[in-house]
Each structure stands twice: as structure tokens, then as C-alpha cells.
C-alpha positions in Angstrom: -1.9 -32.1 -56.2 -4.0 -31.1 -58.5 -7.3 -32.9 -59.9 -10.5 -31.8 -62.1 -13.9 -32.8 -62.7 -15.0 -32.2 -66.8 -18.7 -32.8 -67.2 -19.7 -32.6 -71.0 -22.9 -30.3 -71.2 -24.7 -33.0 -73.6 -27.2 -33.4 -71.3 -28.2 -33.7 -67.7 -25.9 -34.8 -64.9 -27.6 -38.4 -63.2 -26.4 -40.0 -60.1 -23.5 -41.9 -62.1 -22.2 -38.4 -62.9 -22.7 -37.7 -59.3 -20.8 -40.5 -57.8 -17.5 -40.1 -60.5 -17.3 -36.5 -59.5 -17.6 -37.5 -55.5 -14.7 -39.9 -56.2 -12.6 -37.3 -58.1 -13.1 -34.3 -55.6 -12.4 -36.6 -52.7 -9.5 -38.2 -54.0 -8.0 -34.7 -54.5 -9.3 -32.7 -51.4 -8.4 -35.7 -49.1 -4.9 -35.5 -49.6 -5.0 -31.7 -49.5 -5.0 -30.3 -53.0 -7.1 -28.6 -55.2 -9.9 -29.3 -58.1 -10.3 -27.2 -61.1 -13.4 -27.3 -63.3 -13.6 -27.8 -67.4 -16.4 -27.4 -69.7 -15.9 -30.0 -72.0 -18.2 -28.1 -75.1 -16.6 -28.9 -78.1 -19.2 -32.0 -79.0 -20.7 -30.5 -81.6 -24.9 -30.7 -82.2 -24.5 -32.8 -78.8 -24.1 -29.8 -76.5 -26.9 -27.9 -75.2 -26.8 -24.1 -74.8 -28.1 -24.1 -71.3 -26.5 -27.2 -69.9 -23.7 -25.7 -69.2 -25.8 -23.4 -66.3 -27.5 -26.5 -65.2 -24.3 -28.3 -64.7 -22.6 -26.0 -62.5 -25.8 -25.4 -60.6 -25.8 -29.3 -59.7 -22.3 -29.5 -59.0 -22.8 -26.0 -56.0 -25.8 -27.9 -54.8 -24.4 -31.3 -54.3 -22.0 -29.5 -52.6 -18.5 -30.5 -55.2 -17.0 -26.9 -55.4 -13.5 -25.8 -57.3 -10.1 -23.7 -57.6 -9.9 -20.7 -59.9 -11.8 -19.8 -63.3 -14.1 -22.2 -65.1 -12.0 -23.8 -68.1 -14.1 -23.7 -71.2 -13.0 -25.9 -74.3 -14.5 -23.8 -77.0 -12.8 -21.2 -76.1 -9.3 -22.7 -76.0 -9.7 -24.3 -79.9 -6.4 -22.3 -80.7 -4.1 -24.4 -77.8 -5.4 -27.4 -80.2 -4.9 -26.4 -83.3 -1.2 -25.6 -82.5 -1.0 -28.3 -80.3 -1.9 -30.4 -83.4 0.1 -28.7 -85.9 3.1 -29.5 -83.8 2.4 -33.2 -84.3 2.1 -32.9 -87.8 5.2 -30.7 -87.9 7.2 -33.9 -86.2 5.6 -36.1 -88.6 3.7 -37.9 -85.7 0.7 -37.4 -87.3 -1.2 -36.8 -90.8 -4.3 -36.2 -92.7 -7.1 -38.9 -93.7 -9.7 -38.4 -95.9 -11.0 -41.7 -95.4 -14.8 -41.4 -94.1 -15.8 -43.7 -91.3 -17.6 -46.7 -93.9 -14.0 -46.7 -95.7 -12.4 -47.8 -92.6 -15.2 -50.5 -91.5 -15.0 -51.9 -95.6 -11.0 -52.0 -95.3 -11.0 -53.7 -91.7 -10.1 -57.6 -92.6 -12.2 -59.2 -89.8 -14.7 -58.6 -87.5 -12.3 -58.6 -84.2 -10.7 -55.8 -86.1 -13.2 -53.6 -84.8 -13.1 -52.3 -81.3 -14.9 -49.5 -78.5 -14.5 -47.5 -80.4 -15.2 -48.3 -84.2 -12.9 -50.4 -86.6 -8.7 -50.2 -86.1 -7.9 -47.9 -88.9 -5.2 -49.6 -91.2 -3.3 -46.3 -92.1 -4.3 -46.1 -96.0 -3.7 -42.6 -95.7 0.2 -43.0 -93.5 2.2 -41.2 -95.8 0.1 -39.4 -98.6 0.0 -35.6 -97.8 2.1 -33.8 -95.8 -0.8 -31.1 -95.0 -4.7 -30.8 -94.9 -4.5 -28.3 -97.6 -2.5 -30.5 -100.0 -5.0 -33.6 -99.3 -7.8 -31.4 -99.9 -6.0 -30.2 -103.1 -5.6 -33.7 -104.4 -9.1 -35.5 -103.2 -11.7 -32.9 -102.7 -12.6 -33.7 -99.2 -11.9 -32.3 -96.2 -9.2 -34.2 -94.0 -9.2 -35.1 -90.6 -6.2 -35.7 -88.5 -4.7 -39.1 -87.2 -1.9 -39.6 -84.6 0.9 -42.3 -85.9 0.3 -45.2 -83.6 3.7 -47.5 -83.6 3.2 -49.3 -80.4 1.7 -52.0 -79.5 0.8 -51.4 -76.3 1.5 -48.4 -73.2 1.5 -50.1 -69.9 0.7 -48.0 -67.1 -0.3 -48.3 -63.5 -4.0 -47.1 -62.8 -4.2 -45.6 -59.2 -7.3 -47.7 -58.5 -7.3 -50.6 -60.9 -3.5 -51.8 -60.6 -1.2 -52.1 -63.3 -2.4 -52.2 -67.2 -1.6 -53.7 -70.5 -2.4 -50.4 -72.4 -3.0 -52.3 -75.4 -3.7 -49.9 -78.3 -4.1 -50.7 -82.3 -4.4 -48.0 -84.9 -3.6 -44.3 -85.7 -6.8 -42.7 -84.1 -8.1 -39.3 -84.9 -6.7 -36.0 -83.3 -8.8 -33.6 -85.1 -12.0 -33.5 -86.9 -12.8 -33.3 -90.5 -14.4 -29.4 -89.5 -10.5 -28.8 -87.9 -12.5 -29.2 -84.4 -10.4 -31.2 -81.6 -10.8 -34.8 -81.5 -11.4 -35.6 -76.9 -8.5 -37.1 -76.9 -5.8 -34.1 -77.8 -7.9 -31.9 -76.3 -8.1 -33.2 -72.9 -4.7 -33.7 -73.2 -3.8 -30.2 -74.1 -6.3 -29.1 -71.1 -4.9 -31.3 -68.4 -1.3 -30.2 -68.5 -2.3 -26.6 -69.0 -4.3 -26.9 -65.9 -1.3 -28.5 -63.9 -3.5 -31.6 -63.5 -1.9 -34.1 -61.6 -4.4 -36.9 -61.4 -7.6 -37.7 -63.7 -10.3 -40.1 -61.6 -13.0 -40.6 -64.2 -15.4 -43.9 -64.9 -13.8 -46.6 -66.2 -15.5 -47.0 -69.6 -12.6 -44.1 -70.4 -10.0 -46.5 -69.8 -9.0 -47.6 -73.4 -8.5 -44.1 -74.0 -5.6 -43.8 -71.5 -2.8 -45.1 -74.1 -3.6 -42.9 -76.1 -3.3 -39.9 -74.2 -0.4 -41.0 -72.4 1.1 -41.7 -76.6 0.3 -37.9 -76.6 1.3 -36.6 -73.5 5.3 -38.0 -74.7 4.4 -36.8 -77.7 4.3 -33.3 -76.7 6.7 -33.1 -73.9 4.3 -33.1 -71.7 4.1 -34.8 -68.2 1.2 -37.6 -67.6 -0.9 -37.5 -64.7 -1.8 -40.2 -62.6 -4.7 -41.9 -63.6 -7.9 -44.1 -61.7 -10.8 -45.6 -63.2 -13.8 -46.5 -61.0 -16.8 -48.3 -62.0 -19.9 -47.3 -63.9 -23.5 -47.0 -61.8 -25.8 -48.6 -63.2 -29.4 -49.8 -63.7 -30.5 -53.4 -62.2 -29.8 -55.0 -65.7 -26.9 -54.2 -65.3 -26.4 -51.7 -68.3 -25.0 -48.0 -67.8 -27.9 -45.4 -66.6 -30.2 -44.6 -69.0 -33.8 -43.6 -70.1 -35.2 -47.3 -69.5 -33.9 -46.9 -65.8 -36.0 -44.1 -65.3 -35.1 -40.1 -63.9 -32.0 -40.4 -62.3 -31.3 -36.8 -63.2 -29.6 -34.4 -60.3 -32.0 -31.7 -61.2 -35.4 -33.8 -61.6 -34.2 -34.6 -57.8 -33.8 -31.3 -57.3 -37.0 -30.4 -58.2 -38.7 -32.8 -56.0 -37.4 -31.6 -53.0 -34.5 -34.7 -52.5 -31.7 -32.7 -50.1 -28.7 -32.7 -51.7 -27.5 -34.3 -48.6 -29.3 -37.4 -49.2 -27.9 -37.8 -52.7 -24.8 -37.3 -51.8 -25.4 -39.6 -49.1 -26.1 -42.5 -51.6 -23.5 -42.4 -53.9 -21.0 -42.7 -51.2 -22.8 -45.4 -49.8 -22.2 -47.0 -53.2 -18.6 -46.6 -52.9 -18.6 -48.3 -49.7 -17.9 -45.0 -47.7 -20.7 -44.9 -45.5 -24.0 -47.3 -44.5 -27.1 -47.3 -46.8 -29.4 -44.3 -46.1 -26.8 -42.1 -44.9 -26.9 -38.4 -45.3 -23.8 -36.1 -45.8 -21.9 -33.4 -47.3 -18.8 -34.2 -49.3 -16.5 -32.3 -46.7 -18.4 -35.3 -44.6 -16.3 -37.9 -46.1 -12.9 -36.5 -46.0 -11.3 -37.5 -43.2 -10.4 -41.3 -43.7 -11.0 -41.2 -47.3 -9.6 -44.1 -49.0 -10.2 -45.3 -52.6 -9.0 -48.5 -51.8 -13.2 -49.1 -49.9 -14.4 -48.4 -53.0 -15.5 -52.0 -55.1 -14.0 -53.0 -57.9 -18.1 -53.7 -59.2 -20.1 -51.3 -60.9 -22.3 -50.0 -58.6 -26.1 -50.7 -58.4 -27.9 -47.2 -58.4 -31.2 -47.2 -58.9 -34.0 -46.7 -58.0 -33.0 -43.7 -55.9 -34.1 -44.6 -52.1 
């Protein structure tokens, strides 16, 4: 068994970060197997040079270590770019020129738009058969978009039961720059890495068809997946500014033992009593994702 944790260095991990990555090493470690690291880097203006220090930093001191080398997605932009030419190759997927204000003018109704912007009603399906020959005939640089013919891919999600998978539209595999869209690239990443089960938050969850559309795609095989809740504020809303510091390293810096975060976010997850202190290795023996509520969890202020 084989899991991962794959912070993004955009910014700072907080105590939601903290509590997804518990759940994910846990789930893993508990049943004996292994967790590899990835540096999810390919964001763009988003990542920071030096977050990428801070995050591993965090992850040693909250105690969440890892298997093997350090995966870094920047370096790896070859794997995409042939894993996407394959695709196009198959005639799975094509280029769009269309910019993002195109697809919002050509959806027909409001409900047409979704998490993740408007359902793209393939205007482009068919056009070009290459990025250089829609660049020849329009001017702009193309993206890439991954032929959507399904309605829906049901899975069963380890913590969350069985799911309708619904999915509507071609969605984008590579960038306008040639750049990896997330979704091949984590793809690609996973079953290079021998992945074997993906615990992340569950505002990820929409993306799950889609990557499991790709994974059969390229003949590759699917991990399991689990989505547990968010943490957030007491509005409510996902951890933010308005919430106030909940960032590992301001803790850090005040003197807050790792212990006691830790600590925390498992008492969030419904592994241990409120003000509890522990190491991860702590909460291994009896771990079950099944204690964990099905709520998001309430995380601030820090205790």
C-alpha cells in the first residue's frame, strides 16, 4: 500500500493542511505501507520560491515523515507532455483556443456553470488535429481538452460511500503555455509513484471523474480514493485570512509543540479527547477512518 501527501507551495501550510495530511499518513502507515512525498510546483505566479523549504520543514516537525526521494512536478513536465500527446495521438483529446470569457458567453444558462467555471460546450471538438495547426489557422496559442463522452463515472470513495461521479464537459489537460493542467499531472504522478490510495479534502471530489476518465485513458490503474472534510472557521467557511493565523509555522514560532497541534487535529477527527497531545506514531494503533465525522471540522481558534 502505497499513499502520498502533495502540498502545493502557494503558500503556508495551516491546521486544515495539517489535519488532511494526519488522515492520509495514518490511513497508509496504519495498515502498514508507505507514504511518498510530491511537490506539487507547477502553479505558475502562485508558487513561492521558498515555500517549498517551509513545507517540508512543517511536515518533519509535526512529525508526518516519507519513503524515498521528494517528487517534484516541475521537474517531471516531460512525463506530461508525452503523457498528453498520447491522448491527442488516440484522438481523446484536442486543442482549444477558446479563452475562458468565450466559454462563459457560449454557456446557455446559468446552471451551466459549475466548481469549476462554465461546462465547455466543445466548439473547438474536431477543428485541428494539433496545437501547431490551431495556432497556424487562429493566431492564438491552444490549450488542451480531454473528450468527455460520459455522463457520469461512479466510484466508491473509501470514506464517503459510493458516488455518482457526475461529470459534464471536455476539461482542460494542458495549458495555453503547454504547462500541465492538475488533473493529468497528478494523474501521471500517482501511477508513476505506485500510489495506491489518494486521502485528500473533499472540496477535490468533483475532480475524481475526471482522473479516473484519465487513468482508463492511459492504461493506467486507479487508486482508491477518500475525501474527508474541510476545517474550517466558526462561519463555517474554509480557513482563511478572516479566521486569523492558523499557519503551522506562525505556531511554530510561538513556541506551540508540535505535539499539541497534532494533538488537535486528531481530536477533530474524533481520534482522541480535546486537549490531547501526541505524535502521529501516537495514533496508529486502532486507527480507523470510519471515527472520523462526516462534518467539516471546526478548527479555530487554536486552544
Amino acid at each position: 500500500m502505497v499513499g502520498r501527501l502533495a502540498p502545493s507551495p502557494t503558500g503556508v501550510l495551516h491546521l486544515g493542511n495539517a489535519r488532511t495530511f494526519l488522515l492520509a499518513w495514518l490511513s497508509v502507515r496504519a495498515r502498514g505501507g508507505v507514504v511518498r512525498l510530491r511537490i506539487e510546483d507547477i502553479d505558475g505566479p502562485r508558487v513561492r520560491p521558498e515555500a517549498t523549504a517551509q513545507t517540508l520543514e512543517d511536515l518533519a516537525w509535526l512529525g508526518l515523515d516519507w519513503q524515498g526521494e521528494v517528487w517534484i512536478q516541475s521537474q517531471r513536465l516531460a512525463e506530461y507532455r508525452a503523457a498528453a500527446g498520447r491522448l491527442v495521438a488516440a484522438g481523446l483529446a484536442y486543442p482549444c483556443v477558446c479563452s475562458r470569457k468565450e466559454v462563459e458567453e457560449a454557456a446557455s444558462a446559468p446552471h451551466e456553470s459549475g466548481a469549476d467555471g462554465p461546462v465547455y460546450p466543445g466548439t473547438c471538438r474536431g477543428r485541428w488535429r494539433s496545437v501547431a495547426e490551431a495556432r497556424a489557422a487562429t493566431g492564438k496559442d491552444a490549450a488542451l481538452r480531454f473528450v468527455v463522452t460520459a455522463d457520469a463515472v461512479p466510484f466508491v470513495d473509501r470514506f464517503l460511500g459510493p458516488q455518482a461521479g457526475a461529470i459534464r464537459g471536455d476539461f482542460v489537460i494542458a495549458k495555453r503555455d503547454g504547462g500541465p493542467a492538475y488533473q493529468l499531472a497528478v494523474v501521471v504522478d500517482d501511477a508513476a509513484m505506485g500510489v495506491t490510495e489518494v486521502l485528500r479534502a473533499d472540496d477535490l471530489l468533483p475532480s475524481t471523474p475526471r482522473q479516473l476518465l484519465l487513468y482508463r485513458a492511459l492504461g493506467l490503474t486507479a487508486p482508491e480514493f477518500a475525501h474527508t472534510p474541510l476545517v474550517v472557521g466558526a462561519d463555517g467557511l474554509r480557513l482563511a485570512k478572516r479566521h486569523g493565523d492558523t499557519a503551522l509555522r506562525s505556531l511554530r514560532a510561538q513556541g506551540v509543540r508540535a505535539e499539541r497541534v497534532v494533538g488537535h487535529v486528531a481530536a477533530l477527527s474524533g481520534l482522541v479527547p480535546a486537549g490531547t497531545s501526541c505524535r502521529p506514531q501516537d495514533l496508529l494503533a486502532g486507527f480507523d477512518l470510519r471515527r472520523v465525522p462526516r462534518a467539516p471540522a471546526v478548527g479555530v481558534p487554536f486552544p
